[in-house]
RONU-471555 format. One record per residue: residue number from 1; y, x, z negated of N, C-alpha, C, O in turn; residue in one letter. Coordinates in nm, 4 decimals. Last residue first. Example, Ala and Ser with C-alpha at 12.3 -4.5 7.8 and 13.67 -1.06 7.14 Angstrom:
<pts>
{pt 2 {-0.2250 1.2850 -0.7080} {-0.1060 1.3670 -0.7140} {0.0030 1.2900 -0.7870} {0.1138 1.3409 -0.8039} "S"}
{pt 1 {-0.5690 1.3190 -0.7800} {-0.4500 1.2300 -0.7800} {-0.3300 1.3200 -0.7800} {-0.3319 1.4236 -0.8465} "A"}
</pts>
This chain:
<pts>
{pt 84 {6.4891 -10.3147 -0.9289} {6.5904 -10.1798 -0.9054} {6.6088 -10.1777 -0.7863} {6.6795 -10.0902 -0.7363} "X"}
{pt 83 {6.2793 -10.4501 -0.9052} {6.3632 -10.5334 -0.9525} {6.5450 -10.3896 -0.9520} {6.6653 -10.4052 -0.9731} "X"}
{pt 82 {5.9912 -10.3568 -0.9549} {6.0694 -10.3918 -0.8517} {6.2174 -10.4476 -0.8309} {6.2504 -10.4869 -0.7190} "X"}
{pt 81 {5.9005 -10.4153 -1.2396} {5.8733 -10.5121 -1.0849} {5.9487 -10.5082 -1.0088} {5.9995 -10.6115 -0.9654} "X"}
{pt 80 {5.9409 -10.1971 -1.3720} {6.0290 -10.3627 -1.3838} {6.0410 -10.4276 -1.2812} {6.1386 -10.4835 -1.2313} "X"}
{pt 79 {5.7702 -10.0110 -1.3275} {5.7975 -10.0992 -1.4680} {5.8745 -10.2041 -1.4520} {5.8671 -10.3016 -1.5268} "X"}
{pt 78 {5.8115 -9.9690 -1.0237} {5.6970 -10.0192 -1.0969} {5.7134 -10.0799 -1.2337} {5.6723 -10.1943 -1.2537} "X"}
{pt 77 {6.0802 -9.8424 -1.1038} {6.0158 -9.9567 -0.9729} {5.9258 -10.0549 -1.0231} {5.9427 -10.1727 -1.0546} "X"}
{pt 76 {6.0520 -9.6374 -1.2257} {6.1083 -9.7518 -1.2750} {6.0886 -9.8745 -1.2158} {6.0821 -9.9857 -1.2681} "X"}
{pt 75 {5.8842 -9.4647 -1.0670} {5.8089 -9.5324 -1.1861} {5.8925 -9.6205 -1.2154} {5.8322 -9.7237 -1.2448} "X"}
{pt 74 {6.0829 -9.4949 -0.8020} {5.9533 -9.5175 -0.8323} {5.8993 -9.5571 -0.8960} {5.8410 -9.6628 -0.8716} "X"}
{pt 73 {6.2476 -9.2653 -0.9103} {6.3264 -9.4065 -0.9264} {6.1532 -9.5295 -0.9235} {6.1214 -9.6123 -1.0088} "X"}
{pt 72 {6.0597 -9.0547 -1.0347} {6.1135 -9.1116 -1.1131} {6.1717 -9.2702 -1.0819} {6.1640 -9.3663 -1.1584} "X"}
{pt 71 {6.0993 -8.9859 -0.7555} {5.9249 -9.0293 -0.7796} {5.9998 -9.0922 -0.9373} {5.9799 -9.2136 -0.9410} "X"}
{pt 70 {6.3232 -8.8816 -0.7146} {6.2709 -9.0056 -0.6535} {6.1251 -9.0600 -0.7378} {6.0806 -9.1725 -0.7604} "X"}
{pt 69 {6.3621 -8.6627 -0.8499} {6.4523 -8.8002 -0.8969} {6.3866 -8.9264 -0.8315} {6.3910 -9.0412 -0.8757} "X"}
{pt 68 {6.1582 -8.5100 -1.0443} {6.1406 -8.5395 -0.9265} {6.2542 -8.6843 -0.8865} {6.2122 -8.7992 -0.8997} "X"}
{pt 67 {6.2205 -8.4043 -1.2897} {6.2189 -8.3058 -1.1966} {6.2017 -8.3750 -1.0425} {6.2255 -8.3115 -0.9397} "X"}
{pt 66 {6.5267 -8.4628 -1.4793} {6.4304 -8.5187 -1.4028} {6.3995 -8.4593 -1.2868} {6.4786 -8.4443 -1.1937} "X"}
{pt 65 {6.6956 -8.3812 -1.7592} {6.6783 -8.3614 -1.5179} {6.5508 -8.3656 -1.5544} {6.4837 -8.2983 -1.6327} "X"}
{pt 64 {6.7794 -8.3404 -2.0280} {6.7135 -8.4181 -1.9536} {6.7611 -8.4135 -1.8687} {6.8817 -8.4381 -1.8666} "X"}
{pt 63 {6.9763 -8.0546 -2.1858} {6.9438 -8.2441 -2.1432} {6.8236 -8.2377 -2.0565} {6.7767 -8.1301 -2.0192} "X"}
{pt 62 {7.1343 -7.9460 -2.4750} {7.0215 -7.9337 -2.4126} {7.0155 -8.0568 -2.3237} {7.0467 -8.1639 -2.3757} "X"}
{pt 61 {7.3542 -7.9129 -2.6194} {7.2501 -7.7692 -2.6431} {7.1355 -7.7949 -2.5320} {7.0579 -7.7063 -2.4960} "X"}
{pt 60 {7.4832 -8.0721 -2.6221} {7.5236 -8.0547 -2.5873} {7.4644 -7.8636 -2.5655} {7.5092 -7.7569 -2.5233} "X"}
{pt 59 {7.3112 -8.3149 -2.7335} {7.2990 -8.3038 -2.6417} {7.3904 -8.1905 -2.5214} {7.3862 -8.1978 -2.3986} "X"}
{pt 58 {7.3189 -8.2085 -3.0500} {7.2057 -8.1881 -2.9461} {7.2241 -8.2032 -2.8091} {7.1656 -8.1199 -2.7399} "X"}
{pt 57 {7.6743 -8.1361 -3.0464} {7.5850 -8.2287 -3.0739} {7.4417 -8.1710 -3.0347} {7.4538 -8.0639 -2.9752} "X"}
{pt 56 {7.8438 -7.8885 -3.2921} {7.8066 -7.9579 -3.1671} {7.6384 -8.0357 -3.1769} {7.5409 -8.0191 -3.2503} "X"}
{pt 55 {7.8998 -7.6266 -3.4054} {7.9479 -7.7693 -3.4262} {7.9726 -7.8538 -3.3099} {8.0764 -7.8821 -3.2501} "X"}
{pt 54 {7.7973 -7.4195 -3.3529} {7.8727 -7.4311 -3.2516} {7.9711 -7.6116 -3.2379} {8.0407 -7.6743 -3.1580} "X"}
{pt 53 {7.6530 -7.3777 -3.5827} {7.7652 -7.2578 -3.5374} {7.8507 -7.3191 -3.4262} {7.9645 -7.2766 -3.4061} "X"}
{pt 52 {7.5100 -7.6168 -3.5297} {7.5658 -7.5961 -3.6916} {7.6964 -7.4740 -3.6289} {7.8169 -7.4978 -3.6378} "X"}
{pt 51 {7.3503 -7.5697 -3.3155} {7.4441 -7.7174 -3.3604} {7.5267 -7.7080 -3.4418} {7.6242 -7.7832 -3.4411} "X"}
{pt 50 {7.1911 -7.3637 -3.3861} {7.2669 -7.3907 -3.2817} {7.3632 -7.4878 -3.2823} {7.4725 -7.4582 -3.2341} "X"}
{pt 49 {7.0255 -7.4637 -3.5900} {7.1367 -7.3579 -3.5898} {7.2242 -7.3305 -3.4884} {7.3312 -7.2735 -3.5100} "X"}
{pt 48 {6.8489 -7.6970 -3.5129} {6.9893 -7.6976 -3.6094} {7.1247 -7.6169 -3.6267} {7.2417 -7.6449 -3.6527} "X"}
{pt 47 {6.7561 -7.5222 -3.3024} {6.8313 -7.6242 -3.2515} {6.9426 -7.6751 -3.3680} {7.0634 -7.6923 -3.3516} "X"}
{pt 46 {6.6073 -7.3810 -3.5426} {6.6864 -7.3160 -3.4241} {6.7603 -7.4224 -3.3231} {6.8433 -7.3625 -3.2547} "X"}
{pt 45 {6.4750 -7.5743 -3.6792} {6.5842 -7.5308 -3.7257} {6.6474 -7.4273 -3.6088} {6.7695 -7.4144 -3.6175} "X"}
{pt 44 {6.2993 -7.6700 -3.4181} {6.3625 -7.7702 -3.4676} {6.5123 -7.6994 -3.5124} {6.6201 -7.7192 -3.4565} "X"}
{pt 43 {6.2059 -7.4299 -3.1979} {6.1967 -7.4499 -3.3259} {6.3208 -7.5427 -3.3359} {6.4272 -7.5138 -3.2811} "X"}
{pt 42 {6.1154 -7.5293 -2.8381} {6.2335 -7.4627 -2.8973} {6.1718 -7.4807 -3.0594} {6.0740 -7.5554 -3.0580} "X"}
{pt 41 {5.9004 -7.3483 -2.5586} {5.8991 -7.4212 -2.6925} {6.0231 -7.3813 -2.7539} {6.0640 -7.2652 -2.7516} "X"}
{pt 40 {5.9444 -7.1760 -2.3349} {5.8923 -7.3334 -2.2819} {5.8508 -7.4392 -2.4594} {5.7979 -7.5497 -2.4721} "X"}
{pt 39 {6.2721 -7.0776 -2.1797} {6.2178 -7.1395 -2.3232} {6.0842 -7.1944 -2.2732} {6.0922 -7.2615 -2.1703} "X"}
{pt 38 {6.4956 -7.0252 -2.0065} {6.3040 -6.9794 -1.9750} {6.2406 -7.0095 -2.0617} {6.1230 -6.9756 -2.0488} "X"}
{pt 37 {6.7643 -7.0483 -1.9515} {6.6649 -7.1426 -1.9606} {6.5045 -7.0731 -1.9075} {6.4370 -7.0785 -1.8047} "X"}
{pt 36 {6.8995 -6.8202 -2.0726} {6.8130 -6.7841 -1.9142} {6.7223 -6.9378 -1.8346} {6.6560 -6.9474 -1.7313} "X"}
{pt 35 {6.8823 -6.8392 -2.3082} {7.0377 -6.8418 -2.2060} {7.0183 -6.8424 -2.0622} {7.0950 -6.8594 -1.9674} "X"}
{pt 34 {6.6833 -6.8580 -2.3833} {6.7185 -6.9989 -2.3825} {6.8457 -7.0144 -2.3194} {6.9074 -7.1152 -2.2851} "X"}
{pt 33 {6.5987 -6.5845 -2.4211} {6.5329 -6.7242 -2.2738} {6.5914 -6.8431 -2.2921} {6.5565 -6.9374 -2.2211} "X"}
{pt 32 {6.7880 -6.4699 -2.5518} {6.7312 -6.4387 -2.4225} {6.6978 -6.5764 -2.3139} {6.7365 -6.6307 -2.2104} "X"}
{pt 31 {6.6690 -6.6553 -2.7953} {6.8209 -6.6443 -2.7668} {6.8552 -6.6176 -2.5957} {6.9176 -6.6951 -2.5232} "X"}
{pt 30 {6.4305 -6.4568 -2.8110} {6.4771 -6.6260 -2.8018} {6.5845 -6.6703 -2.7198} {6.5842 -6.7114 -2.6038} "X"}
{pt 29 {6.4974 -6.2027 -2.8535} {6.4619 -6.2445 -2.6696} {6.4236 -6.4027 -2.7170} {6.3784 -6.4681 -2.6230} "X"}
{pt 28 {6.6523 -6.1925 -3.0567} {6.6790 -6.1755 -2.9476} {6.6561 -6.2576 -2.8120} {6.7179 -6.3224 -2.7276} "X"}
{pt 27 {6.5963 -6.4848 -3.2874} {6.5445 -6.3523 -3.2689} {6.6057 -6.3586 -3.0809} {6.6091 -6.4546 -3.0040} "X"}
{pt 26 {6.8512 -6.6131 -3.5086} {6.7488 -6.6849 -3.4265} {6.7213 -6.4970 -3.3235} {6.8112 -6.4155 -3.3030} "X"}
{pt 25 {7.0131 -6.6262 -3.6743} {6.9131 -6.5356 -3.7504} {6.8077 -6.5620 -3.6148} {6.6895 -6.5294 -3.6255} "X"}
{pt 24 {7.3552 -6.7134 -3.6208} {7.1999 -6.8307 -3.6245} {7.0450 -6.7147 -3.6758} {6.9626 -6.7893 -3.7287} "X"}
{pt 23 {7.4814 -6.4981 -3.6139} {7.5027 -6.6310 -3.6696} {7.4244 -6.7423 -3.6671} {7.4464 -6.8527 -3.7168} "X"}
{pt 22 {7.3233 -6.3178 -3.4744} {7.3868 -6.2597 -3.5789} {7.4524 -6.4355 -3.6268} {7.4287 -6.4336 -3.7476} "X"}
{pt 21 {7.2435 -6.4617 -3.1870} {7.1820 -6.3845 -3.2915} {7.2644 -6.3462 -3.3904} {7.3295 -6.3300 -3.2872} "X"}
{pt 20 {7.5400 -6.5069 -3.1415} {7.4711 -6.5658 -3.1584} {7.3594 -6.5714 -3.2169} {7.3405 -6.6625 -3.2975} "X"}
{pt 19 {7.5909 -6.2144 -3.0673} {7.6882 -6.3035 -3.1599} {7.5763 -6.4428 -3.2020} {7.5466 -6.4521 -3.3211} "X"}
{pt 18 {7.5011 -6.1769 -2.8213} {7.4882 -6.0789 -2.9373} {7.5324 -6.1890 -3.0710} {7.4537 -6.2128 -3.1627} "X"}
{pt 17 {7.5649 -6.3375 -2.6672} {7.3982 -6.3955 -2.7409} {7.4319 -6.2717 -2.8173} {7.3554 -6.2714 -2.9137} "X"}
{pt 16 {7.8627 -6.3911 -2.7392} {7.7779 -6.3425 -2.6762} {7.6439 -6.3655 -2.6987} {7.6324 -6.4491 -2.7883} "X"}
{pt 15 {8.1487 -6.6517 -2.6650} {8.0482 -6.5482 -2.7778} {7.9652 -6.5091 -2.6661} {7.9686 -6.5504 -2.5502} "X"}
{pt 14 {8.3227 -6.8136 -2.5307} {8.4029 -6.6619 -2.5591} {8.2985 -6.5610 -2.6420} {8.3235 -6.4462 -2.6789} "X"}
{pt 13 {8.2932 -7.0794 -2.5508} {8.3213 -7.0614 -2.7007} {8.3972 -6.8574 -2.6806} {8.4714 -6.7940 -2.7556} "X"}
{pt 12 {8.1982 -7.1125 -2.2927} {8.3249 -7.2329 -2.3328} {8.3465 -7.1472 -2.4523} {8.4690 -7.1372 -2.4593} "X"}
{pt 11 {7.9563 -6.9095 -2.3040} {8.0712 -6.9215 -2.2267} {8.1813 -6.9864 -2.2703} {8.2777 -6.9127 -2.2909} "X"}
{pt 10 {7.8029 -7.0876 -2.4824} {7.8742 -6.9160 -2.4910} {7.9742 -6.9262 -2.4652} {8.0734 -6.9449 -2.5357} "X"}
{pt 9 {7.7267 -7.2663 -2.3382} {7.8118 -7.2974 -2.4971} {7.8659 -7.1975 -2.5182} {7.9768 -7.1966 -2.5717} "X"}
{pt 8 {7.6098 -7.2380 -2.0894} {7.7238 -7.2473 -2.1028} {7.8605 -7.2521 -2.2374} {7.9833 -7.2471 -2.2444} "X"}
{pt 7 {7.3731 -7.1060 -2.2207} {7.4691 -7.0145 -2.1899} {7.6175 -7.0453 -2.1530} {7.7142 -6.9695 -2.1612} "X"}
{pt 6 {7.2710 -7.3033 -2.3482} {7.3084 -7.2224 -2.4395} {7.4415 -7.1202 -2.3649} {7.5471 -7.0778 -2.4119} "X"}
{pt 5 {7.1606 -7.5227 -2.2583} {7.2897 -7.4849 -2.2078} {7.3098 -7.4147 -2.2770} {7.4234 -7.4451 -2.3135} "X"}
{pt 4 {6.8227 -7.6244 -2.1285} {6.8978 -7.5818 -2.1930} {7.0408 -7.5359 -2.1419} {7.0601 -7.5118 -2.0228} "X"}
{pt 3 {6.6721 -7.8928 -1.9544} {6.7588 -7.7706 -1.9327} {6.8142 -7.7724 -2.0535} {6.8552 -7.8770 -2.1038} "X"}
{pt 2 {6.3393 -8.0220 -1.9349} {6.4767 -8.0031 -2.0149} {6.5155 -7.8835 -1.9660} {6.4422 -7.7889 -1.9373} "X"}
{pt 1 {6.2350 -8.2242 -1.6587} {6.2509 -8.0912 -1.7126} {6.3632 -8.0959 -1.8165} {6.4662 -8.1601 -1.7962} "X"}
</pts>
């Protein structure tokens, strides 16, 4: 699963998704679900704009959890014979 962190970037920075809309042009209930992580598509330049106001990396807008950790250790299992 990707988790978004928009809301923690708020938070650390003191802004609001009001604010955020108004410095990225990015539309309410976007902004909404991505503080809510409920996104299920992000736009490229809306990840730019996010990066750009908050001069910050991608990964700090968004990561990788793995929804199943085991069934994940598993496939690695399998790709490298076992060997994990």
């Amino acid at each position: 699963m990707i988790k978004f962190k928009v809301g923690i970037l708020l938070a650390e920075h003191g802004k609001t998704q009001a604010w955020l809309v108004e410095h990225t042009g990015i539309r309410p209930g976007t902004v909404s679900k991505l503080w809510h992580n409920k996104v299920q598509r992000i736009d490229i330049e809306h990840l730019n704009s996010i990066c750009n106001v908050f001069n910050c990396r991608i990964e700090d807008v968004m990561e990788f959890v793995p929804d199943n950790p085991l069934q994940l250790n598993n496939i690695k299992k399998q790709i490298f014979n076992d060997k994990i």
